[in-house]
C-alpha positions, 0 to 999 in steps of 0.5 A: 763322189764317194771315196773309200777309205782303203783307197785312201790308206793305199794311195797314201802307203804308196805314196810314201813308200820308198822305191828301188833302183833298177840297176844297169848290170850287163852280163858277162857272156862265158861258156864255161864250167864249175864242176858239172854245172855248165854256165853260159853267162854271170852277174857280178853284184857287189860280192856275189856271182850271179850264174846262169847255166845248167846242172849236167848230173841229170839232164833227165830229171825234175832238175833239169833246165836252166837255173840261177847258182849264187856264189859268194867271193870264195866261191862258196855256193850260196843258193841254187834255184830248181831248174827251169825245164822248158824255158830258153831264159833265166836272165835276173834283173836287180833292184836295190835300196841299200837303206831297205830290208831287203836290201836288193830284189830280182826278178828273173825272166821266164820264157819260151815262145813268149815271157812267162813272167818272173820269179822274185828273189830277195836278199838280205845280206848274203842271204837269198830267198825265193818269195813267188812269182809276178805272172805278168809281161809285156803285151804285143799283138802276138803272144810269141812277142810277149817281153820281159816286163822287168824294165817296166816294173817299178818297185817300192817298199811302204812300212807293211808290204813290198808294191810292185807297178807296172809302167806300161800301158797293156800288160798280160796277166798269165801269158800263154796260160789258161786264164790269160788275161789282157789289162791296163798296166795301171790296173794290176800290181803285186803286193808282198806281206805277211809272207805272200806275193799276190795280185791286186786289182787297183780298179 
């Protein structure tokens, strides 16, 4: 059997990669407001607030929907994300590896009648930024049963990319999209480098 070589590289980079924790931090369900931002849950991170809720300046616009706003300890607005028009959720889940650069990723859920996958921020310090999207959930035999695939994630960083792997037998790639596509979770991971999130085939 003939083995090539840039399966080799992979298996081995991947192997000795190092993995981010998933972190068990529950929110804290609170209809409130700050200024006319309108939350209704946060996540306290070491010292950063993690809000959920909705910009009630213009409920009409391209701004509309749910959005992430981070604050710092003095509450100091440090990164607002667009907002997410139609979807019901915008729940982050954190990974973190102090002795890494970033030190902690998101992934935060999209849905409706159904997950639309997650998009990934990064933190560096106090410093956050968005790098794409991971257009993946969990598969059910309805699409309106299509989960968060975050519990299923597995995050690693290797010297040259940021991997992320997929724990669960079938996954969904573009779920509810034009070019869904039902795969083995083993089959598909994302790979960050060189500045850019993208899928690859494992097979």
């Amino acid at each position: 059997m003939r083995i090539f070589p840039f399966l080799l590289l992979l298996n081995f980079n991947i192997a000795f990669a190092q993995q981010y924790e998933r972190l068990d931090i529950q929110p804290v369900k609170q209809l409130n407001e700050i200024g006319q931002f309108r939350y209704i849950l946060y996540y306290e991170v070491e010292d950063l607030c993690f809000y959920i809720g909705m910009d009630m300046t213009d409920e009409n616009s391209e701004r509309s929907g749910l959005r992430l706003r981070v604050y710092d300890s003095q509450m100091n607005l440090k990164f607002e994300s667009p907002g997410q028009l139609d979807s019901y959720t915008y729940n982050p889940t954190f990974f973190k590896n102090q002795d890494l650069i970033p030190h902690t990723i998101l992934l935060v859920h999209k849905s409706n009648e159904g997950s639309w996958g997650q998009d990934v921020y990064i933190i560096v310090d106090d410093q956050i930024k968005n790098i794409g999207s991971l257009e993946v959930s969990t598969w059910a035999e309805e699409p309106e049963w299509y989960s968060d695939i975050a519990p299923f994630t597995e995050i690693k960083k290797s010297k040259e990319a940021i991997i992320f792997s997929f724990k669960t037998s079938k996954i969904v790639m573009n779920p509810l999209g034009p070019e869904e596509k039902l795969m083995n979770g083993n089959d598909l991971r994302y790979e960050y480098r060189d500045g850019k999130l993208q899928p690859l085939n494992n097979s």
